[in-house]
VEXDREN-2710 file (C-alpha; in Angstrom, 1 decimal):
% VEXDREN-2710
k/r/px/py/pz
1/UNK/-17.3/5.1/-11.3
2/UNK/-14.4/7.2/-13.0
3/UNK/-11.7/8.7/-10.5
4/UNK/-8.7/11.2/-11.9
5/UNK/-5.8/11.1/-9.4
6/UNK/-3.8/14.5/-10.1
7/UNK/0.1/13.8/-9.3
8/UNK/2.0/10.3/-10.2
9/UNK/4.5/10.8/-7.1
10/UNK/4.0/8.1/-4.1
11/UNK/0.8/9.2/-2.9
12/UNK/-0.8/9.5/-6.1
13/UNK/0.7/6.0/-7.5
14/UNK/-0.8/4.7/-4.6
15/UNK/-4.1/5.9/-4.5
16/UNK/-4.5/4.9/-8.5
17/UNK/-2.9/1.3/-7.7
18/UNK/-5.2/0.5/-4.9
19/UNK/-8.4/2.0/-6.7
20/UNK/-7.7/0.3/-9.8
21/UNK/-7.1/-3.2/-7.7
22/UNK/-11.2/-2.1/-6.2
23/UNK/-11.9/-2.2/-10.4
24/UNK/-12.9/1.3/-11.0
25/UNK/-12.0/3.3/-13.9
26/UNK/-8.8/5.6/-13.3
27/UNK/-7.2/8.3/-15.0
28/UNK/-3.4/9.6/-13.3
29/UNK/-2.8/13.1/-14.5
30/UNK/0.7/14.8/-14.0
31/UNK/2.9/17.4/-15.7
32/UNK/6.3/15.7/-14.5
33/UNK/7.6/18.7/-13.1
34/UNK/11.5/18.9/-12.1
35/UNK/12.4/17.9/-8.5
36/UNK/9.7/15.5/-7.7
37/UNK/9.9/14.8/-4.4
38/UNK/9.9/10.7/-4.5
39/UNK/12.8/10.5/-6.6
40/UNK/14.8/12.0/-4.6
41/UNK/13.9/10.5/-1.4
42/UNK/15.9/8.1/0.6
43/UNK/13.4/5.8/1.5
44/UNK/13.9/5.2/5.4
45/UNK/10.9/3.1/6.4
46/UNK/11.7/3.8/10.4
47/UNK/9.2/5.6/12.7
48/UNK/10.1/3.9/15.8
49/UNK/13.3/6.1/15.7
50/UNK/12.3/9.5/15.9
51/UNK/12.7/13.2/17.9
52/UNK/11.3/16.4/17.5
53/UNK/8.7/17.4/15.4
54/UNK/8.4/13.4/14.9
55/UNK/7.2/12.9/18.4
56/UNK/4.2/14.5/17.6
57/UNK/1.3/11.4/18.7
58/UNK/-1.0/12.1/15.4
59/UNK/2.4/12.7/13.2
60/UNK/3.8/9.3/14.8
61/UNK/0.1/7.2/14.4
62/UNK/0.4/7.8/11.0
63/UNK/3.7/6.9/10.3
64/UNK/3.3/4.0/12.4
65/UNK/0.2/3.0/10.1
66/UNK/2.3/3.4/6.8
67/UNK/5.0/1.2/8.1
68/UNK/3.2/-1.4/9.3
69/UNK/1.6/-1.5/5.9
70/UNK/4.2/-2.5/3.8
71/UNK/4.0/-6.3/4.0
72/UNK/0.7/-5.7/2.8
73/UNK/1.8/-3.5/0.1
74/UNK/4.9/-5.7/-1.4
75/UNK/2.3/-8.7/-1.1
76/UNK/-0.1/-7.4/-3.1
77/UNK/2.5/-6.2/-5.6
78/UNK/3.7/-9.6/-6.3
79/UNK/0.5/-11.0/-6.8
80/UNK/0.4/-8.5/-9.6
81/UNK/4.3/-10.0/-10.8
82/UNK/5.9/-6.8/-9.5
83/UNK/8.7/-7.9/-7.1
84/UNK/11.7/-5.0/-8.7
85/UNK/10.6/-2.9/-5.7
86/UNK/14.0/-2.5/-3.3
87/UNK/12.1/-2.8/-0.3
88/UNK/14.3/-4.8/2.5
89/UNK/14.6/-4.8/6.5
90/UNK/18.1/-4.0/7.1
91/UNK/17.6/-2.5/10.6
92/UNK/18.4/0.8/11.2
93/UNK/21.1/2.6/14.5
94/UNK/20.5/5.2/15.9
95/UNK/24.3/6.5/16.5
96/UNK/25.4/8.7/19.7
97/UNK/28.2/9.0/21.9
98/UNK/26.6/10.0/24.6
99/UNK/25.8/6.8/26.4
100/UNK/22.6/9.0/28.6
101/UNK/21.3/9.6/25.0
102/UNK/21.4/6.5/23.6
103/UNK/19.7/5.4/26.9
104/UNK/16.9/7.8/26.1
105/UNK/16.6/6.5/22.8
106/UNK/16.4/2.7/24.2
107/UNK/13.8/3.7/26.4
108/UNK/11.2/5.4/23.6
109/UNK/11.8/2.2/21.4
110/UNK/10.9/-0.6/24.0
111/UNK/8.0/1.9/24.8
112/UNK/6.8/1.4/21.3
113/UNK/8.3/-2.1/20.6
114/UNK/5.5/-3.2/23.4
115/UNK/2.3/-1.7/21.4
116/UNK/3.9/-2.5/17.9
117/UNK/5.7/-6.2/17.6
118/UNK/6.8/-4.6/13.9
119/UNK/9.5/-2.5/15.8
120/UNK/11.6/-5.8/15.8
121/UNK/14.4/-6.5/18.2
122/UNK/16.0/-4.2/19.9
123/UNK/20.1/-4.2/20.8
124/UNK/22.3/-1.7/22.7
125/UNK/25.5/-1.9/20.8
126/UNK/29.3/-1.0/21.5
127/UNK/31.2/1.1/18.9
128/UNK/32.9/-2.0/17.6
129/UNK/29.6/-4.1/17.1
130/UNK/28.3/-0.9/15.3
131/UNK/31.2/-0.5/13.3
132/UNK/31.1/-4.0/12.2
133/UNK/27.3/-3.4/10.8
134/UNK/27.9/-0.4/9.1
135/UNK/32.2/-0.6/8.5
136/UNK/32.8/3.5/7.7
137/UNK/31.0/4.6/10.7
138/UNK/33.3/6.4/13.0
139/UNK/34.7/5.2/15.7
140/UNK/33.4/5.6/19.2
141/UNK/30.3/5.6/18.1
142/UNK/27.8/3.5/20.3
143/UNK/24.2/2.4/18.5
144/UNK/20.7/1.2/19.6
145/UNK/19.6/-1.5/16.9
146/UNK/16.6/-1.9/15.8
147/UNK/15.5/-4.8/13.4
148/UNK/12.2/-3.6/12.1
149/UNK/13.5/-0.6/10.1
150/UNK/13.3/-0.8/6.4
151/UNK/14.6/0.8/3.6
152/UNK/13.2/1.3/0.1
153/UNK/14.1/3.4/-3.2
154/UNK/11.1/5.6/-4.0
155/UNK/11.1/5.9/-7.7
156/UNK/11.5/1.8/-8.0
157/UNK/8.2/1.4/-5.4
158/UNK/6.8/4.1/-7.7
159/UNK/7.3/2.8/-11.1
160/UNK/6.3/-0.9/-9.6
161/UNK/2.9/0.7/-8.4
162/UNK/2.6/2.2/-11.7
163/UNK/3.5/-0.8/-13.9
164/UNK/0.8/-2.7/-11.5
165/UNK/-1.9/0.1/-11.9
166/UNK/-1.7/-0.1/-16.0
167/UNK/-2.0/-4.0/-15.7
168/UNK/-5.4/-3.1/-13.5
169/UNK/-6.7/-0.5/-16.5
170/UNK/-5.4/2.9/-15.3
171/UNK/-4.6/5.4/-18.0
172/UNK/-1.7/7.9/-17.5
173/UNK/-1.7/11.5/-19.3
174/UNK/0.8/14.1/-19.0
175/UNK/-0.3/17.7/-18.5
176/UNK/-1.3/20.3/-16.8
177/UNK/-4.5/19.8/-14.3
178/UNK/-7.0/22.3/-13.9
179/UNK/-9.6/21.3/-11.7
180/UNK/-13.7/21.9/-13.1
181/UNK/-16.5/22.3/-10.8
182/UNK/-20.0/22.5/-11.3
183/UNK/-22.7/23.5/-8.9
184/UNK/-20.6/22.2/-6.0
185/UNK/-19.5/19.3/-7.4
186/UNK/-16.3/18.4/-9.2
187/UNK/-16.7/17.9/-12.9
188/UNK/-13.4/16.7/-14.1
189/UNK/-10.5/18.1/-15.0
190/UNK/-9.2/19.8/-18.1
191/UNK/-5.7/19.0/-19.5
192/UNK/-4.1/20.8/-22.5
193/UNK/-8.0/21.7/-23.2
194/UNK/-9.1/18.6/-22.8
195/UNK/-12.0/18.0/-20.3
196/UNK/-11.6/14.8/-18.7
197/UNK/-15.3/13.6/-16.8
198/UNK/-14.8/12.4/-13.3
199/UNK/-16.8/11.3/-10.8
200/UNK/-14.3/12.4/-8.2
201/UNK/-10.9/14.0/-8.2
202/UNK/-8.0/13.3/-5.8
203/UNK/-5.5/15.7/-5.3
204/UNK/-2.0/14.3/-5.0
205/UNK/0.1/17.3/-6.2
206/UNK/2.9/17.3/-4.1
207/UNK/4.4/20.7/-3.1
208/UNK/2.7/21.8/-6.4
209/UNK/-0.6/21.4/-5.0
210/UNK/-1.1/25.1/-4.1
211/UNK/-1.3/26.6/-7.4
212/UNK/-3.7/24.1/-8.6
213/UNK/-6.0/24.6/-6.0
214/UNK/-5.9/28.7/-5.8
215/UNK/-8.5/28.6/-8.2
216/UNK/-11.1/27.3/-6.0
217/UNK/-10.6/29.6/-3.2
218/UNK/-8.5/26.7/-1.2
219/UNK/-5.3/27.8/0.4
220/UNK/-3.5/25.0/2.3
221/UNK/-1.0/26.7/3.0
222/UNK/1.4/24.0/1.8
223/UNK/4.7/24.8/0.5
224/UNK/8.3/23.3/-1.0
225/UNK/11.0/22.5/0.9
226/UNK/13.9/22.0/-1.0
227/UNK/15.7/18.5/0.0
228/UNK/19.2/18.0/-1.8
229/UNK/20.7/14.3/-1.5
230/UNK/23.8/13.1/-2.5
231/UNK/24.2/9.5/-3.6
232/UNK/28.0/8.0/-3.4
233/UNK/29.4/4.6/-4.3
234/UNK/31.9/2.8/-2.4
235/UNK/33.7/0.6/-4.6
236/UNK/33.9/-2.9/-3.9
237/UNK/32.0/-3.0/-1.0
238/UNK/28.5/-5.1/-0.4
239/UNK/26.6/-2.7/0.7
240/UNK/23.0/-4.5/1.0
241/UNK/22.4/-5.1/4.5
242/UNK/24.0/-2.5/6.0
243/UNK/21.8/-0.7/8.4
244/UNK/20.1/2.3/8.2
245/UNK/22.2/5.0/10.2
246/UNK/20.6/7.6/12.2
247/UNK/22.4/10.3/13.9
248/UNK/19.9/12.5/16.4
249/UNK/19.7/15.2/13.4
250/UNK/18.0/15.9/10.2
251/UNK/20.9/13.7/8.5
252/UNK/21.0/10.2/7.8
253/UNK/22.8/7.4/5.8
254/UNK/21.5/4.6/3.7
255/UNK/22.6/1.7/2.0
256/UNK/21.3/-0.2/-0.9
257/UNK/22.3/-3.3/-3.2
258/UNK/24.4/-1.4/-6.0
259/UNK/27.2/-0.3/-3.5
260/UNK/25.4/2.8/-2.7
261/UNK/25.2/4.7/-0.1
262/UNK/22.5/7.7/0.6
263/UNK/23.3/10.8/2.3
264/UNK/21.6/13.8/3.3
265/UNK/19.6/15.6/3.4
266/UNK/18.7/19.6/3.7
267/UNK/15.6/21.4/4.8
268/UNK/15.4/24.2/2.9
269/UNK/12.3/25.8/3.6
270/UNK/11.5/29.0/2.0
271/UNK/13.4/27.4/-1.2
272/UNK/10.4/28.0/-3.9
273/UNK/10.5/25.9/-6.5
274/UNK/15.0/26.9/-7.2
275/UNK/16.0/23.4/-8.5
276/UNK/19.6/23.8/-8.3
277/UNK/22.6/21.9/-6.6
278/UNK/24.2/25.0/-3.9
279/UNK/27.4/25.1/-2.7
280/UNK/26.3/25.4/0.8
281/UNK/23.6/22.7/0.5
282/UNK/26.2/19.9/-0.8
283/UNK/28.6/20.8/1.6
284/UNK/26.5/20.6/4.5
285/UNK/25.0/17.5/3.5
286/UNK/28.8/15.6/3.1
287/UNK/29.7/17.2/5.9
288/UNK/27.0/15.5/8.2
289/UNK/28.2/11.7/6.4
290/UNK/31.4/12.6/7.2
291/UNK/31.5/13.3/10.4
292/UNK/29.2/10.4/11.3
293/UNK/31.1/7.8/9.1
294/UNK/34.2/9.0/7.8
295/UNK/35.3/5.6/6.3
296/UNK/33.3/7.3/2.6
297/UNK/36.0/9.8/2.5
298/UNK/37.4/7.9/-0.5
299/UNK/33.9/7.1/-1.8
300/UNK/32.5/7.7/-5.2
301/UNK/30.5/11.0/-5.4
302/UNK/27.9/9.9/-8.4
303/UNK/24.8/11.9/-7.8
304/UNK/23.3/14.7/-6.3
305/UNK/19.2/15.0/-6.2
306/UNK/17.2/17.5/-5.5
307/UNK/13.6/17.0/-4.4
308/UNK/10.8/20.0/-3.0
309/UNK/9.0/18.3/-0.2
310/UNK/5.4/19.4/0.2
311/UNK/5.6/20.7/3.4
312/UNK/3.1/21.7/6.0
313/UNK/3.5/24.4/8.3
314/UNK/2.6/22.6/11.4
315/UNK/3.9/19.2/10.0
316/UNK/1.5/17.1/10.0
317/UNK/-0.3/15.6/6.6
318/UNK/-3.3/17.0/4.7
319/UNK/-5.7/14.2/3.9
320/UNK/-9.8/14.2/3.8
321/UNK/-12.2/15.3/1.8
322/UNK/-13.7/19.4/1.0
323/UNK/-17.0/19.7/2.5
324/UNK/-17.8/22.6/-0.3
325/UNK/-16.9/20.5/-2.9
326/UNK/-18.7/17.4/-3.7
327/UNK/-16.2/14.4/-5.0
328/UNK/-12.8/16.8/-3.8
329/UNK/-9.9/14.5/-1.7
330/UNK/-6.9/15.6/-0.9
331/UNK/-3.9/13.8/0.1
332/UNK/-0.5/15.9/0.6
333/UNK/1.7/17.6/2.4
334/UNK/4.1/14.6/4.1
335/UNK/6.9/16.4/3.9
336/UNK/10.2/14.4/4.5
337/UNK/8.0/11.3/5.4
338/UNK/7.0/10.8/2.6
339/UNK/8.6/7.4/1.7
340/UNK/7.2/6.1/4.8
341/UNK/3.6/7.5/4.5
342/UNK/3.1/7.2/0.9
343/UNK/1.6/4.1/0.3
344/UNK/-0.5/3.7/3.4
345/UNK/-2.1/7.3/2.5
346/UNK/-2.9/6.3/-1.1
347/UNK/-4.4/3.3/-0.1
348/UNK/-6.5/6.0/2.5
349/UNK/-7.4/8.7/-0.3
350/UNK/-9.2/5.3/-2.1
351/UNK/-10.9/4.2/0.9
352/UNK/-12.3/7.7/1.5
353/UNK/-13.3/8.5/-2.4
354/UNK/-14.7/5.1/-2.8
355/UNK/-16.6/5.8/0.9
356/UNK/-15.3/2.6/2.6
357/UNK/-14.4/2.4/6.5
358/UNK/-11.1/3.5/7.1
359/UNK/-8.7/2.0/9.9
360/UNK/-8.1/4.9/11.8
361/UNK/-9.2/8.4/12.4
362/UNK/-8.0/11.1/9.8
363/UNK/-9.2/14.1/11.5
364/UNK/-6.3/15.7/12.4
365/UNK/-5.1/15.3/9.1
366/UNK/-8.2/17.8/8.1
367/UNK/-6.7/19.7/5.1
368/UNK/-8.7/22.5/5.7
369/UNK/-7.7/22.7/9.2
370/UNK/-6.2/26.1/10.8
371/UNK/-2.5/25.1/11.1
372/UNK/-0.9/26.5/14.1
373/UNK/3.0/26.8/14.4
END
């Protein structure tokens, strides 16, 4: 059996790592456009923390699924020797003043702390024992803790997946995918007028997926959403365990080994494909960290990334298979969860092209489905 996976981002490094680990012959296509969406992302492996859109049950299922499935995912990574892959729990707070808020928050954790043990422990803290986790938070600041919160950098669990895919036979090319089907059953695909034979095709295009799949009639209505995230180092500080810090917004800070600290991010929906740093977009995004932790005033500004998100327009995920296309999967659309999805609907897309039970029920995910908003 011969799968090509079209996109090398998270969900497509997945999906080739787990089907070459099954022993079938892969083939990852990709044309490594600017602004992928993993590279940029900030890699907050916490569910249990969440509000709006996120409280959606199907949205929350899944992202429940594909942080439970981590420990699964680093295992089988070192068995392949691939151990450079950031992941850590380093707990995460979610940060309010408002004491009736963080009570709410408390209450929706322990809720889901009693049908998920991975949710950890769980700690109401003062302002002074959240300031000691996480030292330029502001102060007056109270927290709910929460142990089982990870944090991991994308293009490092990327590469890793990659490095282990290769190792298992899977062949990388760089190009431009266009999909080939024949009598109602994919063909292949053809890539700087090459036709590559396939068996099956999975779709893991990111917020490029649209264009590739006009073609065939498919509109998934899936667009970018243009995500800028701003990277700053505070010198001298040991920054590795530092919790993940969640105020009850789009925003959020996270740490990592290298005295790094992650902020962002915006939502720009109706972006297009503009990959370009804005005035406005940076300025928000610093003024969200600085008003939650003002203690990285004197930081180190040292990058600013821009990612498209492949969003949805009623938020939830696109993965399953085309009923009028034989050998068709598609797996997209995670928007800014894609860090915490990724791997867990990779390892999905294989079960369903290689026809094997899956774990839980994917049909709201239909990506042909009617999306209301």
């Amino acid at each position: 059996m011969k799968i090509i996976v079209v996109g090398a981002g998270i969900v497509g490094a997945s999906t080739a790592y787990h089907l070459a680990r099954e022993g079938v012959e892969v083939v990852v296509v990709d044309q490594q456009h600017e602004g992928q969406a993993t590279a940029a992302g900030a890699g907050i492996i916490c569910p249990w923390i969440s509000s709006g859109e996120e409280e959606h049950p199907d949205w929350y299922a899944l992202a429940k699924a594909g942080a439970c499935y981590y420990p699964s995912l680093i295992s089988m990574l070192e068995q392949d020797g691939e151990t450079n892959v950031s992941y850590r729990l380093v707990g995460a707070m979610a940060v309010n003043s408002d004491e009736e808020e963080l009570d709410a928050i408390e209450q929706k954790v322990r809720e889901r702390q009693s049908e998920t043990p991975e949710v950890g422990e769980i700690r109401r803290l003062s302002a002074d024992e959240a300031q000691a986790l996480f030292p330029p938070l502001k102060s007056g600041l109270g927290a709910v803790y929460v142990s089982g919160s990870a944090r991991v950098d994308g293009k490092l669990l990327r590469d890793a997946m990659k490095r282990g895919a290769e190792r298992h036979g899977v062949l990388y090319k760089a190009g431009e995918a266009g999909l080939e089907v024949k009598d109602g059953k994919v063909a292949g695909v053809r890539v700087n007028d090459q036709l590559i034979s396939a068996d099956a095709v999975v779709v893991t295009a990111g917020a490029w997926i649209s264009k590739l799949l006009e073609p065939l009639g498919i509109d998934l209505s899936v667009e970018p959403q243009r995500g800028q995230i701003i990277h700053l180092e505070v010198p001298g500080q040991d920054t590795s365990d530092w919790p993940v810090i969640l105020p009850q917004n789009d925003h959020y800070l996270v740490s990592f080994d290298d005295s790094r600290v992650v902020v962002g991010a915006t939502r720009e929906t109706g972006s297009g494909f503009d990959y370009r740093l804005t005035a406005a977009g940076v300025k928000e995004v610093l003024d969200e960290a600085l008003s939650v932790a003002p203690g990285l005033s004197n930081s180190t500004l040292k990058e600013v990334r821009i990612g498209f998100r492949p969003f949805a327009k009623d938020l939830l995920p696109l993965i399953g298979c085309v009923p009028s296309i034989e050998g068709l999967v598609i797996a997209n659309g995670l928007g800014a969860s894609g860090l915490t999805m990724g791997p867990y609907v990779g390892s999905a897309a294989a079960n369903l092209v290689l026809g094997k039970e899956l774990d839980m029920d994917l049909t709201p995910f239909d990506p042909l489905r009617k999306a209301t908003v």
